[in-house]
Residue, then its C-alpha position, 0 to 999 in steps of 0.5 A: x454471524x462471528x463470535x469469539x470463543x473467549x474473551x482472552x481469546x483474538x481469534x473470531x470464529x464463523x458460525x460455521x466453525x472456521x477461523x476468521x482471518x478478517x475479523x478485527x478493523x483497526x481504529x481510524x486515525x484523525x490526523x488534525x493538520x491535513x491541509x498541505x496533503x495534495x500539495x506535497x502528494x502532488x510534488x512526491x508524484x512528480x518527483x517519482x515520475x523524474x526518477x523514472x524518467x531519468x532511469x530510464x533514459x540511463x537503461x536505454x544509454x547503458x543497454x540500448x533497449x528501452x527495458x533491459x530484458x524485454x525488448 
């Protein structure tokens, strides 16, 4: 399958000879306080979603189309 040439060496060559660019995965990371997680992503989205909302309706005030460019 995939061996490395040398040991100093980060490239993973095929056993067809190529190079192989996927070679390495990065460790996981344990992250030891993940319990407020949806809430916080939950508020972020909606966060987001007023930011469009807002930016949008000024795109639609300033140029009188609903995306500048497009319609």
């Amino acid at each position: 399958m995939t061996t490395s040439s040398n040991a100093a060496s980060s490239q993973v060559i095929t056993e067809y000879g190529k190079q192989n660019i996927f070679g390495r995965e990065t460790q996981p990371q344990l992250v030891e306080d993940y319990t407020s997680y949806p809430e916080e992503a939950e508020k972020t989205n909606g966060r987001w979603a007023m930011i469009g909302m807002v930016s949008l309706l000024v795109s639609y005030f300033t140029t009188g189309q609903i995306i500048p460019g497009i319609f």
